[in-house]
Backbone as CSV, one residue per row, in Angstrom:
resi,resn,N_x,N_y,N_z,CA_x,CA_y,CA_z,C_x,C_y,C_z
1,UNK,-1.074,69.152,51.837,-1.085,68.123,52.857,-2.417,68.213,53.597
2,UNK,-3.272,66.967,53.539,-4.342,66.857,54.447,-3.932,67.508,56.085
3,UNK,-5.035,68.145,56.699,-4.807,68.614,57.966,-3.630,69.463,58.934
4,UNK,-4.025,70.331,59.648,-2.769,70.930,60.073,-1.931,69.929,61.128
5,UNK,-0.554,70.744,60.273,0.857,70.467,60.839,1.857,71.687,62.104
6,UNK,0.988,71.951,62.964,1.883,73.461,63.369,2.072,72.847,65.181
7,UNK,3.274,73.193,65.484,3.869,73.259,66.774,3.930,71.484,66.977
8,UNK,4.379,71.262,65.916,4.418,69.596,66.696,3.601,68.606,66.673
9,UNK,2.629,68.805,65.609,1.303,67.557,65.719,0.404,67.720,64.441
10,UNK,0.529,66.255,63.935,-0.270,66.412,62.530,-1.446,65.756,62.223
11,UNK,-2.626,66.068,62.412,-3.851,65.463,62.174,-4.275,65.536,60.833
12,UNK,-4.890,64.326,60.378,-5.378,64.427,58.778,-6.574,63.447,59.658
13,UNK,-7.392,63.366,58.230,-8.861,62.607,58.122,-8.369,62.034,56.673
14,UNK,-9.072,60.761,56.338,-8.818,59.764,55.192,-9.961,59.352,54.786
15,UNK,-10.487,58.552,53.843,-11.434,58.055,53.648,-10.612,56.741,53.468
16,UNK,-12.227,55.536,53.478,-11.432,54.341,53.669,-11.058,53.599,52.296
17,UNK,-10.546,54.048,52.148,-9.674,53.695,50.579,-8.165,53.531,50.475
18,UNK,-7.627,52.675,49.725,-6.343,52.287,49.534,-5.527,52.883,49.446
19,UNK,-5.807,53.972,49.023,-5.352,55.545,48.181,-4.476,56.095,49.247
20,UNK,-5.549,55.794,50.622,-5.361,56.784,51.803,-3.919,56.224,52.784
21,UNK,-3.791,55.025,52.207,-2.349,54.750,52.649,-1.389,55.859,52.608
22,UNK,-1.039,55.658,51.033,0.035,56.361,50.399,0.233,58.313,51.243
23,UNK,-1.189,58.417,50.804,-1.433,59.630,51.308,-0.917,60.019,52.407
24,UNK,-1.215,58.783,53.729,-0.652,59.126,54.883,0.501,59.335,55.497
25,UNK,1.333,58.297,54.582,2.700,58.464,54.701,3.562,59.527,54.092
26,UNK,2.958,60.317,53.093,3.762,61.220,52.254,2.920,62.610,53.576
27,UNK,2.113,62.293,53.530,1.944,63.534,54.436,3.009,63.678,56.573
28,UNK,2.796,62.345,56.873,3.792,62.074,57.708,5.305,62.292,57.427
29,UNK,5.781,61.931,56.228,7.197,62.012,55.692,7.180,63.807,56.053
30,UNK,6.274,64.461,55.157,6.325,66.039,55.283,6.444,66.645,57.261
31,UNK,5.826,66.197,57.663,5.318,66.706,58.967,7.003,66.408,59.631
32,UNK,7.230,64.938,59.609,8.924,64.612,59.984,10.133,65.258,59.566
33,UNK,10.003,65.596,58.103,10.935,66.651,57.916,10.912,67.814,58.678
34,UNK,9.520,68.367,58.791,10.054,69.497,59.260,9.681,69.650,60.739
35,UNK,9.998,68.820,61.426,10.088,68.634,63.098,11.703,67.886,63.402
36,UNK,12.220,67.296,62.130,13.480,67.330,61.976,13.759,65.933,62.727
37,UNK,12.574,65.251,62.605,13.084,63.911,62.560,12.928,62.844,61.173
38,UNK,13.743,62.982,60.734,13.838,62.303,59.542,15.044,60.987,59.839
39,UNK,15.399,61.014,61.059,15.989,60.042,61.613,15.416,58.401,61.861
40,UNK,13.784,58.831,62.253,13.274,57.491,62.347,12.076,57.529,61.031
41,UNK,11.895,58.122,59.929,11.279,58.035,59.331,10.738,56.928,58.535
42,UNK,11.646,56.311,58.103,11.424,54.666,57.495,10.798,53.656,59.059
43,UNK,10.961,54.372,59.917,10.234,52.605,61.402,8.857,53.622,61.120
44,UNK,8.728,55.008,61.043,7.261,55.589,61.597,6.882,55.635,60.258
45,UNK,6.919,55.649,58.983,5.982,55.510,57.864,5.545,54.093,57.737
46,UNK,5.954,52.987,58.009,6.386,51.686,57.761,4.795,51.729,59.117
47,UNK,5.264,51.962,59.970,3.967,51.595,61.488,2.749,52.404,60.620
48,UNK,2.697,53.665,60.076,1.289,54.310,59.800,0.734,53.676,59.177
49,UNK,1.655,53.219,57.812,1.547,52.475,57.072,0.166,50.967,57.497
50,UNK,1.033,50.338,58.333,0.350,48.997,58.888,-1.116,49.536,59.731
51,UNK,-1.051,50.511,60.246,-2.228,51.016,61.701,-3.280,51.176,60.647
52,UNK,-2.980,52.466,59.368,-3.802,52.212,58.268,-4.618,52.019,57.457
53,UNK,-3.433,50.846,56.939,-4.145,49.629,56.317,-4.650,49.003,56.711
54,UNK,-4.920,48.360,58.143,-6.164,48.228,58.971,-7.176,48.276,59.230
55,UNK,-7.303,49.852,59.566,-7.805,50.738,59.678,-8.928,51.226,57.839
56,UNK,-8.294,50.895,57.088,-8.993,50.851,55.523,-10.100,49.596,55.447
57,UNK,-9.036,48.521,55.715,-9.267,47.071,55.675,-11.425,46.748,56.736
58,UNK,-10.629,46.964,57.859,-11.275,46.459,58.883,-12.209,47.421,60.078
59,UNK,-11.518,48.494,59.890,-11.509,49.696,61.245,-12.832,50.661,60.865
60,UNK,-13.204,51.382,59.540,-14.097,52.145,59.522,-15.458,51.549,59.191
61,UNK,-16.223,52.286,59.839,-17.776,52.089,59.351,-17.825,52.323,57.809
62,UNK,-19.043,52.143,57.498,-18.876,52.632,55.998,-19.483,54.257,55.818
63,UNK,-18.992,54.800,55.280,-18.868,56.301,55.377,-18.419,56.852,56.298
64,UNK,-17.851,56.403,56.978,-17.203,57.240,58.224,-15.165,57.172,57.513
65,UNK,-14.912,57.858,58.388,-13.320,58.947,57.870,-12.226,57.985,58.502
66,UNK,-11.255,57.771,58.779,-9.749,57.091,59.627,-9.629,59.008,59.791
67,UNK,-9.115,58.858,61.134,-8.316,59.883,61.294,-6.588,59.758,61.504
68,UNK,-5.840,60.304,60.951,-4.275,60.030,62.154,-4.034,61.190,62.760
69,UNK,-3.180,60.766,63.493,-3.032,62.208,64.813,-1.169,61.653,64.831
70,UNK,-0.567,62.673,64.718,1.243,62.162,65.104,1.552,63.255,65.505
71,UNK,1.879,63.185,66.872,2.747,64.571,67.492,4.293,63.897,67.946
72,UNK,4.710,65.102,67.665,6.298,64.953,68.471,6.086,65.224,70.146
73,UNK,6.951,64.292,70.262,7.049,63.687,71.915,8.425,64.324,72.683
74,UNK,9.034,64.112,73.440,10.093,64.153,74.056,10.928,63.360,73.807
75,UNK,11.522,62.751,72.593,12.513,61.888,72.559,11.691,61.256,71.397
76,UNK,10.849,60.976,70.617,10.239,60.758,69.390,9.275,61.094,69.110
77,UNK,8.450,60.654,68.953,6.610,60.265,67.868,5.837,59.775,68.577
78,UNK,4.397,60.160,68.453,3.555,59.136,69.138,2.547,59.185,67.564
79,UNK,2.249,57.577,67.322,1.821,57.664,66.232,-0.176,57.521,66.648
80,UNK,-0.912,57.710,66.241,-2.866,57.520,66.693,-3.311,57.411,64.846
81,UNK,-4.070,56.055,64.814,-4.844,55.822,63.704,-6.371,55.811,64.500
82,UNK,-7.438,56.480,64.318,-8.444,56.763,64.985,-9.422,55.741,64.133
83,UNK,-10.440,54.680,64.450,-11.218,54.916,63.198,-12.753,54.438,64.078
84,UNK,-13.757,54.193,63.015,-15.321,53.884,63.906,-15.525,52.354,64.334
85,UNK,-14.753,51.443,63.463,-14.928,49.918,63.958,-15.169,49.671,64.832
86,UNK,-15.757,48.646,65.564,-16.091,47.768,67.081,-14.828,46.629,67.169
87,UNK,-14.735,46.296,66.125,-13.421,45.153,66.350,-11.915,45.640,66.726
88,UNK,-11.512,45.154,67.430,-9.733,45.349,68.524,-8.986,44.528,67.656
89,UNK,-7.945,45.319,67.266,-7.263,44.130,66.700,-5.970,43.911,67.606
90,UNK,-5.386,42.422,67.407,-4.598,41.653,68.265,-3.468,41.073,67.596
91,UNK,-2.954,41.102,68.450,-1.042,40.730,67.818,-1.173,39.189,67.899
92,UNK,-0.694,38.445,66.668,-0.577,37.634,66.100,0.181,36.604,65.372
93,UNK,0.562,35.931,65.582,1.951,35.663,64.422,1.466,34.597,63.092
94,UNK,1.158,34.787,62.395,0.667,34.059,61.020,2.021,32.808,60.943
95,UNK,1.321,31.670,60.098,1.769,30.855,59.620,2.865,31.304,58.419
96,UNK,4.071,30.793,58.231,5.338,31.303,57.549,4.512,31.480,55.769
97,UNK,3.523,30.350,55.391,3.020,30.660,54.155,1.923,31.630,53.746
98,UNK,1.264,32.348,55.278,0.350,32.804,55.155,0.131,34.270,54.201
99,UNK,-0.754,34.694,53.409,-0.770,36.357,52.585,-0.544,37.426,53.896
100,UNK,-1.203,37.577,54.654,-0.970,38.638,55.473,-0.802,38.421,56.821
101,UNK,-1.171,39.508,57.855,-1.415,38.842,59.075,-0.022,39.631,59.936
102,UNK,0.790,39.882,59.450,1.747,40.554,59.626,2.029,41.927,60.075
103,UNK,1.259,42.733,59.938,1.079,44.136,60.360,1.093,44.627,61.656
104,UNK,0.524,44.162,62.792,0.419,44.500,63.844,2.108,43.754,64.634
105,UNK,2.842,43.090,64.239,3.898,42.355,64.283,5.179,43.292,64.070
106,UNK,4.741,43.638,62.503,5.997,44.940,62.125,5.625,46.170,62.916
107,UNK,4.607,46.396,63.947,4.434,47.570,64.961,4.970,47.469,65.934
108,UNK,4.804,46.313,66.380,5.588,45.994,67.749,7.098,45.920,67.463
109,UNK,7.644,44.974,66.250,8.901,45.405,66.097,9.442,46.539,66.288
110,UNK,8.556,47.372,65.735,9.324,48.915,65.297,9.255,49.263,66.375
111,UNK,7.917,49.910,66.794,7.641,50.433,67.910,8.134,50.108,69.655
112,UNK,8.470,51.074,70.098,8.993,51.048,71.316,7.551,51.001,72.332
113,UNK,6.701,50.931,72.150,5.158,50.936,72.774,4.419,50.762,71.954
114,UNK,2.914,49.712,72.031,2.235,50.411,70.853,0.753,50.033,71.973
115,UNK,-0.383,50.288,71.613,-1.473,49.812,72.342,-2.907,50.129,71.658
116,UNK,-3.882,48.959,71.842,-5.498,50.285,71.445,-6.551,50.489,72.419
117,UNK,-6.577,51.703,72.381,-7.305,52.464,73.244,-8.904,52.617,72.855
118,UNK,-9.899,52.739,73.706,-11.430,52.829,73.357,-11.254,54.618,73.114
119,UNK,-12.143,55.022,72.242,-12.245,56.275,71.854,-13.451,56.575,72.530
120,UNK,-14.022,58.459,72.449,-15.377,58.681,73.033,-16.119,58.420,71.575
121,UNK,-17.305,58.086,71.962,-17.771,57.802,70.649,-17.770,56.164,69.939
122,UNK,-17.985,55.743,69.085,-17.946,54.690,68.231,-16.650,54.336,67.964
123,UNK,-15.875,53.115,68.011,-14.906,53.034,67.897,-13.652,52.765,68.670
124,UNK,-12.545,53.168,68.152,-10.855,53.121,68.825,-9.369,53.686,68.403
125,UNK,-8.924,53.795,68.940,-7.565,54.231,68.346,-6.313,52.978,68.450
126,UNK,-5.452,52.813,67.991,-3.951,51.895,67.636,-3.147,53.032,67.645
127,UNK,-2.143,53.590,68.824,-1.309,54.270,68.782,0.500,53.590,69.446
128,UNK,1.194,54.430,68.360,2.220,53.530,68.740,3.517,54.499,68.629
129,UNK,4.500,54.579,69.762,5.824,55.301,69.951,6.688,54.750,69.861
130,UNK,7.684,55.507,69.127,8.827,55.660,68.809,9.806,56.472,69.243
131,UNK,10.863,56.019,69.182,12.219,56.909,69.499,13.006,57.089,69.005
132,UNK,13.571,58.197,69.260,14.726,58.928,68.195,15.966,58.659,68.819
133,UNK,16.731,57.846,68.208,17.916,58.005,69.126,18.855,59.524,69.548
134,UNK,19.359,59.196,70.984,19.309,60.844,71.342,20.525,61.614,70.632
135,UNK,21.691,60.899,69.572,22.743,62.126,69.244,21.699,62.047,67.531
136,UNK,20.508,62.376,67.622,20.001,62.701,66.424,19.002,63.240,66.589
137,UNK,18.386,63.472,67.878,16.986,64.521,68.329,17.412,66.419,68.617
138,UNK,16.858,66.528,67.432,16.984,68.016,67.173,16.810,68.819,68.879
């Protein structure tokens, strides 16, 4: 698994490639098992998923890394896709025929908060929380 996972918080680095989707989520799936929320796992792979693919798409410079950052919270997840872009992206609702456009939409669904923040440095973060419902938080 890209990056350490210890006491509650999992940072990886990606390159901006398609690849790095998949990657992120199988490494998130790992980190959730064993913080023992596997309760909301399908809303928080589904959000990394979208922050991302973004984040692949639109978010990094060229040669520069996506980072994610997911720590356990008090009652769920806080999810951080880090990357070097200048562009903010904005919630949207696409036309019913449109290919995409959808992503930042299925965050807010899921997500119980989501927001983007200016980073130090070049760039921004898209971080977004979740909750565990409480007769299933370890």
């Amino acid at each position: 698994m890209n990056g350490p996972c210890s006491g509650g918080t999992w940072i990886a680095r990606w390159n901006r490639h398609a690849r790095s989707v998949g990657r992120a989520r199988l490494g998130l799936r790992k980190a959730l098992a064993g913080w023992g929320l596997s309760a909301i796992e399908h809303s928080a792979t589904l959000v990394l998923s979208e922050l991302v693919t973004n984040a692949v798409r639109y978010g990094a410079a060229a040669g520069r890394q996506i980072e994610t950052r997911c720590a356990r919270t008090p009652g769920g997840l806080r999810i951080e896709v880090h990357d070097t872009g200048a562009g903010r992206p904005s919630l949207r609702m696409p036309a019913p025929d449109a290919d995409g456009g959808r992503g930042l939409w299925l965050v807010a669904e899921l997500a119980d908060r989501w927001g983007v923040e200016d980073r130090v440095g070049p760039g921004k973060y898209v971080w977004a929380e979740l909750s565990v419902p409480p007769e299933t938080y370890p």
